[in-house]
Every structure is written in C-alpha cells, then in structure tokens.
C-alpha positions in Angstrom: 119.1 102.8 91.2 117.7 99.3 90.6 114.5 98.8 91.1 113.1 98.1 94.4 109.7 97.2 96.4 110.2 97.5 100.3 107.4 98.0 103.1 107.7 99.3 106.3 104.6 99.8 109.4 104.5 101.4 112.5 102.4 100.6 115.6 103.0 103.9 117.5 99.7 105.5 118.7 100.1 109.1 117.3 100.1 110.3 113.7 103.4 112.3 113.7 105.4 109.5 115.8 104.5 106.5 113.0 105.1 108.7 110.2 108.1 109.5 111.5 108.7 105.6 112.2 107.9 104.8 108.8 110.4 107.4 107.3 113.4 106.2 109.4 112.4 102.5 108.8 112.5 103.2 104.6 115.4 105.0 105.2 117.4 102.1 106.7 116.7 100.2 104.4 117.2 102.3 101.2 119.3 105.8 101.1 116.9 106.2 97.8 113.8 108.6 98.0 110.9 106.0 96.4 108.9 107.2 92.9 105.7 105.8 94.8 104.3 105.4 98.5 101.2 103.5 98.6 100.2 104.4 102.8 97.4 102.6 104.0 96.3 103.2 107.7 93.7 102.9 109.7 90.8 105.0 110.8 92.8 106.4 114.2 95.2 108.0 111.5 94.2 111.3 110.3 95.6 111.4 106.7 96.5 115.2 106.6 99.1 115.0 108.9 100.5 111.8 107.7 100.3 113.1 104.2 102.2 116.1 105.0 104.7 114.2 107.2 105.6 111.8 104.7 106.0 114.6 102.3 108.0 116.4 103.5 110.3 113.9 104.2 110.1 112.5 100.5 109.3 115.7 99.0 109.2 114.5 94.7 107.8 111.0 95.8 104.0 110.6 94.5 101.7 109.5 97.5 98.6 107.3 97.0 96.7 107.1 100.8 93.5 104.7 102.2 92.1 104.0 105.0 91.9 99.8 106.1 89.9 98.3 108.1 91.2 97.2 111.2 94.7 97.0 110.3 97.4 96.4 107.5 99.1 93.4 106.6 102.5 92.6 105.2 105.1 90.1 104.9 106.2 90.6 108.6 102.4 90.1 109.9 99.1 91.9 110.4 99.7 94.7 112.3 97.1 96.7 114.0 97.1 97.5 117.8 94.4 99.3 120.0 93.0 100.3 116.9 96.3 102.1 115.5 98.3 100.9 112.5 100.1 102.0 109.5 101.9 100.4 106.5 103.5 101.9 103.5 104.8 100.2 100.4 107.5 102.3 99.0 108.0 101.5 95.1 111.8 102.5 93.7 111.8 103.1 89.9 114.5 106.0 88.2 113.2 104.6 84.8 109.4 104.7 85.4 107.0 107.2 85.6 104.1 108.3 88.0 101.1 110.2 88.4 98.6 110.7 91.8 95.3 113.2 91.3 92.7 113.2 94.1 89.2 114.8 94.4 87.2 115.5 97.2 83.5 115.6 97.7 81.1 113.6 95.3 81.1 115.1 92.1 83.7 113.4 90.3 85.0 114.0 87.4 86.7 110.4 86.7 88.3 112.0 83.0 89.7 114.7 84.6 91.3 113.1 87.7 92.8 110.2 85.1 94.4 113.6 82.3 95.5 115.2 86.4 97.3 112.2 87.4 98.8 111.1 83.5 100.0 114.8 83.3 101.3 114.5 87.2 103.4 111.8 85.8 105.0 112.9 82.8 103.2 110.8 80.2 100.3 113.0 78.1 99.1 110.6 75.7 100.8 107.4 77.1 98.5 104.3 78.3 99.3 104.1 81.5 100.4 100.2 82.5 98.0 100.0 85.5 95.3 102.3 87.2 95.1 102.3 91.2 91.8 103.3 92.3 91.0 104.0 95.8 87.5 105.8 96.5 84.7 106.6 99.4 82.4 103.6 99.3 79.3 104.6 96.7 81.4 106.0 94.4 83.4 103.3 92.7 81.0 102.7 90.1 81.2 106.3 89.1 85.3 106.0 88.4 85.2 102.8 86.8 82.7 104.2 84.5 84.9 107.3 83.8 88.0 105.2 83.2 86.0 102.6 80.9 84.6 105.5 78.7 88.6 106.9 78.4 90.4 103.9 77.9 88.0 101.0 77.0 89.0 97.6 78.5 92.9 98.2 77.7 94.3 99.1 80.9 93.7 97.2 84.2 92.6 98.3 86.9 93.6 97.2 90.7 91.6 99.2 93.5 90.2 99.3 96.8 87.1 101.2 98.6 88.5 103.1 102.0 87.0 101.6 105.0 86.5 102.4 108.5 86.7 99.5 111.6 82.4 99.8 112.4 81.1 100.9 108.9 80.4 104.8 110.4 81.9 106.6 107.6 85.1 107.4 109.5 86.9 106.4 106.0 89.4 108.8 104.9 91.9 108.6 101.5 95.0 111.1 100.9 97.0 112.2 98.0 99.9 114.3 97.0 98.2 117.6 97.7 95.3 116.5 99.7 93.0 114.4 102.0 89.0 113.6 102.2 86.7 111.5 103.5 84.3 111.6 100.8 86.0 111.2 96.9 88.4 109.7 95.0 91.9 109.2 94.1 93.6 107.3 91.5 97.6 106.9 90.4 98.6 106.1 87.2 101.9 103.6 86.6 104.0 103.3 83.8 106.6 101.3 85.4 109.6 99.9 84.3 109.3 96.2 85.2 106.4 94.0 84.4 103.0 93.5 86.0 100.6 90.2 86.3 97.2 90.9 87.6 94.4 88.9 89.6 90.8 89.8 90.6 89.3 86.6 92.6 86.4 85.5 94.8 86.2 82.2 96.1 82.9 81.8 96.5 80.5 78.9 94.7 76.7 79.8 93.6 73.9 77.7 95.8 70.8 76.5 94.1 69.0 79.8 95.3 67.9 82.8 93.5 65.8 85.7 92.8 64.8 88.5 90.7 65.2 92.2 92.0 61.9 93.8 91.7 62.3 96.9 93.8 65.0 99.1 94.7 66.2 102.3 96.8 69.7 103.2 95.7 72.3 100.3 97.5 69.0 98.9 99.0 67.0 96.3 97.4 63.8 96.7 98.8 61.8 93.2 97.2 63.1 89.9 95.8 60.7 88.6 93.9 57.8 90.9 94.6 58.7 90.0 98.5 60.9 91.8 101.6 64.3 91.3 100.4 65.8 91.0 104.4 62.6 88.3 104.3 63.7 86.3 101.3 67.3 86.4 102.6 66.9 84.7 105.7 64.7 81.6 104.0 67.4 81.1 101.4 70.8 81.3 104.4 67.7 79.2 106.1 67.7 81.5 109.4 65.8 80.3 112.0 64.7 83.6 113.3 64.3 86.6 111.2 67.3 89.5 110.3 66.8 91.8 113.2 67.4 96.1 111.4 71.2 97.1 111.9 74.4 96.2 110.5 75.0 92.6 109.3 77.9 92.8 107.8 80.2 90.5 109.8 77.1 87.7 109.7 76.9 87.7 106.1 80.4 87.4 104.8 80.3 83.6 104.1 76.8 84.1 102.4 76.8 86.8 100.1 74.5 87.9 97.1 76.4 87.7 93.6 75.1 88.7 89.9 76.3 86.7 87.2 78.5 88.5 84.5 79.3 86.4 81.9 81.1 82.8 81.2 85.0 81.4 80.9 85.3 77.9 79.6 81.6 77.3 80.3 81.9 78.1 83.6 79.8 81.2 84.8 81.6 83.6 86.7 79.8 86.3 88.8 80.0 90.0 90.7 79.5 89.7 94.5 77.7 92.1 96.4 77.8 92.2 100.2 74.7 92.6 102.4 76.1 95.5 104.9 72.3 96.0 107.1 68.9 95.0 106.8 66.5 97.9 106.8 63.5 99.5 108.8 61.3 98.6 104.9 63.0 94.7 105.7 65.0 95.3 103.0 69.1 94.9 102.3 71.5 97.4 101.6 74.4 96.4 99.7 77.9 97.4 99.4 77.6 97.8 95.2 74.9 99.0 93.0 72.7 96.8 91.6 69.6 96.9 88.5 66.2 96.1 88.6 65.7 93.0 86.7 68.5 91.4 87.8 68.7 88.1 89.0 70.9 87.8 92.6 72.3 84.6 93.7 73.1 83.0 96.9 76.2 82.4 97.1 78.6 79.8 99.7 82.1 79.9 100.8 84.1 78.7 104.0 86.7 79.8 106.2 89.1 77.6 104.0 87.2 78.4 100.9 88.3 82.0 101.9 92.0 81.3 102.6 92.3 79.2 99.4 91.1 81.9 97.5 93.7 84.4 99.0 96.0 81.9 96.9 94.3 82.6 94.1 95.2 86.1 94.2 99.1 85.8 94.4 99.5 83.2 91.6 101.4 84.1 88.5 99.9 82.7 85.8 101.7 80.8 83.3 99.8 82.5 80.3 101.1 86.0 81.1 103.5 85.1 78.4 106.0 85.8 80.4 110.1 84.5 80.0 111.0 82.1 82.6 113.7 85.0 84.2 110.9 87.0 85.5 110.7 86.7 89.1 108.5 88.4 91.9 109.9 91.0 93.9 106.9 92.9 95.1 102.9 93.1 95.7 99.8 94.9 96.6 97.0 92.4 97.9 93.6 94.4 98.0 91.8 92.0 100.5 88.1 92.7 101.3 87.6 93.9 105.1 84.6 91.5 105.3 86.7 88.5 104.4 89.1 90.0 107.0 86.6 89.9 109.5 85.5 86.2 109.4 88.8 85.0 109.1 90.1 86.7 112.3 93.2 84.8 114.0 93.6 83.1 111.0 95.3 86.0 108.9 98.6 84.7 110.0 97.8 81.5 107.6 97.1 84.0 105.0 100.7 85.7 105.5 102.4 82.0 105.4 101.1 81.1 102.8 101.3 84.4 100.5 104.8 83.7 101.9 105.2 81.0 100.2 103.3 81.3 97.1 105.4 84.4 96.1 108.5 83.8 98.2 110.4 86.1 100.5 109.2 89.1 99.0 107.4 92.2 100.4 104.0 92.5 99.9 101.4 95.2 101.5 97.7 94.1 101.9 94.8 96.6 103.3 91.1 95.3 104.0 88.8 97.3 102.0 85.0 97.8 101.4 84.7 96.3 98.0 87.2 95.9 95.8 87.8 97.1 91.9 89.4 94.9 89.3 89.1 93.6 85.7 86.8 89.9 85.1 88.2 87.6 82.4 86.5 89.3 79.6 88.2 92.4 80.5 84.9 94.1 82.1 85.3 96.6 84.8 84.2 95.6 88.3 83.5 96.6 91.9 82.7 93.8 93.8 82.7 92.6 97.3 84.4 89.8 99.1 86.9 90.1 96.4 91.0 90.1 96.5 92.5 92.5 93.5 96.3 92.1 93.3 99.1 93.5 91.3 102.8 91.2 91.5 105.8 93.1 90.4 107.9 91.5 88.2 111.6 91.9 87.2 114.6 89.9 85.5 
C-alpha cells in the first residue's frame, strides 16, 4: 500500500455517533487500516469511548489522542459546533514503524514512556525520526527534559499541551490502552517518507523588560522587586489596572518571552503566555520560568499572527532535500491563544495553508503551549507558538 495522509471530522454531538462517522469517512476513502491515527477533539468528547471506538474498528492501528481547544481544523475548514468537534489524521505506512505509550497522573517517567512506545513500535535501539508529544499543561517541561537526557538534541520533537475551551482543567489525552486528564503521551515515528520541521512565533520584542525577582511555581510574583500583574499593565500601558481572573484571551497579542540564544545575530526568544493575574497581583504563566531571568515584552498583530502561520508550513530549501520531494501531508500544532484572537479569521489561515502546501490534507488542533526544537537544536515549550511536521514523499 503506498503511502497515504488523509483526514476526516465529524460534527455529530455524541461520542459514539462521530467516532463512528470518522470510521466510515476513512473507510471511503481508503479500504487500508492506517499505521497511525492522530484524534484530536474537543473537551465535549470523552476520550475513553472514542478510544475504544476507534479501536475497535482499526484494531493494530497505533492511536495518539488530545483534547483542542474549541475545535479542529483541517483542509476542509475549522470545524467545531455547539462546542462538539472531532478530527483524525489517519497516516498509511506498510514500510514504517510505530510506537504510542501513555501515562496517567503526574509522576512521569519520560525514559520509560519513550523505551514503552520504541518497543510498541518494533524498533529497540533505533532513533526514532520524530517524537510527538502531547501532555496535561504543567508537565511538558518534565518530558522534554526526559527526552533530552535520552536522546540529546538528535531527534525533533513536534508537540502540543491538551487544552480545554475556558482553561478549567476539562483537558483530557488518549492512547492505545488508555485515557487521562492529567499525564502524558508520546508516539514515536520511524516513517518511511521524509520529514521537514518548523517551530515558529511571530512575535517582535518591544523596548520593555524586566528581571524576575520572585516566584511561586507558573506565577511570577515580582518584576523587578515590584507586583508583576503591576509592572505588566505599565509596560501594555493599561489604563486601568489587571482586575484577578483569567486573562488569557486579552493578552495573546502581548505576551512575556525569554531570550534563548541568537541565529545570524538575530536573537530569538521562548514565549510565555500570561493565563490570570493573581490575588498577590501577580501572573501566572503557561511555562515555567527561573528567577533571574530577564522577561520581555513582546508585540504581534492579527496579521503578524496569520503571517506567522505561514511560517510554519514552509519547506525550507536547506532541508537538503531533492527537488522530487513533494508534500502530501501535515500536522499544524497551532496555539489555542492565537486561535482565540484570530477568531473569524481562521478561514484565511486554511486558504492560505492551502496554498502554501497545496491540495493536501493537513490536521491542525489549538493547544496550550506548544513543544518544538529552536535553531540551535534546544528543546522548548513555549506559548503562542505553531510546531509543524510536513510529510514528504517522491
């Protein structure tokens, strides 16, 4: 069977009925059972029963499962309606290999879930060709760590934290043998076709910043020996200050980013999303952050944002790779804040991922940060990112 990348989605408003949609709409369109489903759904989806439904039906298949928030998208639209909506991405490969291990709860053992999932596929001492992570928000930093001190900067990384449609911890994710709310699952590929990689943000620094001088967790407390929620508002130049609660939606075109290190002189930086302001006036964020570190304001637009969705399905020249290889398939982690601010305007992003990587299906969920590699091959979670992976075949 030659290789193949097809989506389908399903509006229907219970569980059982789109799984069973989704099925019957692979089915027409390939007698095949896939190696891979990637199902993302959103948070009116319970994950057991969609697990097990798809299963059953495509019993050898690996399954990879996350929440999204709000919706999905692919090539045929976003689709999302009265708060139901399911996509699946259904990779055909007889020559590749792969491998899905999940863990529940929030001790995770990143080493053992990456030897689970390479054993799952086949492959005991084989680099894998790509890692895709999906975890509970708070725990990404704990994975990319694992996978860093197993593999070292050699095998990318695309990834996505579940997310909910109100930030209430309704997230769930879902794997081969299991579902959770709170963990982590990761599949391993070793396919045979080729793969390019992006991990973007298109934001630009502003001339103001800060030095972290107190901290909670995901909260920075003080900026600069002040009340961070304080410090925030003078530098987005509020006119009154950030009331306590959620401000996620408010602060997606203003976000807080840390410098990681320079490409052709050019400083490029880790962004970190300001979800509330707290009862100490301070801001929790959607990554970890150190004391000592120095956060910058950062700018973008709601064109800066749709640009930089370009970004992310671009095929690089400098892959290296012969002029036969064309596109014929791609996951589009999109970050749910992004999502948020750009609203009606996702249907641009469609038409123009459309036409950047041709008629080709693609699957895109909105996550709560987003995991990728920076150009010196660092490990990142980040926010108001877009990590992608193109298939690519002669």
């Amino acid at each position: 069977m030659a290789l193949n990348f097809l989506t389908a989605h399903s509006l229907a408003e219970t569980t059982l009925l789109a799984a069973q949609q989704i099925v019957e709409r692979l089915l027409a369109q390939s007698a095949h059972s896939p190696s891979l489903l990637l199902v993302y759904f959103t948070q009116a989806h319970d994950a057991a029963v969609l697990r097990h439904a798809l299963k059953i039906r495509f019993p050898d298949c690996r399954l990879i499962g996350c929440s999204s928030c709000g919706g999905i998208m692919t090539q045929a639209g976003h689709h999302a309606r009265h708060g139901w909506g399911l996509a699946v991405a259904a990779l055909y490969d007889d020559r590749g290999a792969y491998g899905v291990a999940g863990q529940a709860g929030d001790e995770l053992d990143a080493r053992q879930l990456l030897r689970g999932a390479i054993a799952d596929g086949g492959r005991p001492g084989e680099l894998p060709q790509l890692i895709l992570l999906h975890t509970s928000p708070g725990l990404e930093e704990v994975m990319l760590a694992g996978i860093e001190a197993e593999f070292g900067t050699t095998v990318p990384v695309v990834g996505g934290s579940a997310a909910d449609d109100g930030v209430t911890g309704e997230w769930q994710l879902c794997w081969d043998e299991g579902e959770s709310r709170q963990g982590a699952v990761l599949a391993v590929l070793y396919p045979d076709c080729q793969l390019a990689f992006q991990f973007h943000s298109g934001y630009v620094p502003t001339e103001q910043h800060g030095t972290i001088t107190a901290l909670d967790g995901r909260e920075v407390l003080t900026i600069d020996h002040e009340p961070a929620a304080r410090v925030y508002a003078r530098w987005t130049e509020r006119e009154t200050p950030w009331q306590v609660g959620p401000i996620l939606r408010e602060t997606t075109l203003s976000p807080l980013a840390r410098q990681v290190g320079t490409l052709d002189d050019m400083p490029y930086y880790k962004l970190s999303h300001p979800e509330a302001v707290t009862p100490r006036e301070g801001l929790r964020l959607f990554t970890e952050t150190r004391l000592g570190e120095r956060l910058q304001l950062m700018y973008s637009s709601e064109e800066g944002l749709l640009q930089r969705s370009l970004n992310a399905v671009r095929i690089e020249p400098e892959y290296g790779m012969a002029g036969s290889l064309q596109p014929f398939g791609a996951l589009v982690v999109f970050c749910a804040g992004c999502r948020l601010v750009l609203g009606e305007s996702l249907n641009d992003v469609v038409d123009q991922f459309r036409s950047q990587l041709g008629e080709i299906p693609f699957i895109t969920p909105f996550t709560f940060g987003e995991q990728g590699r920076l150009p010196h091959g660092e490990l990142a979670h980040g926010n108001l990112m877009v990590s992608s992976v193109i298939f690519l075949d002669s």
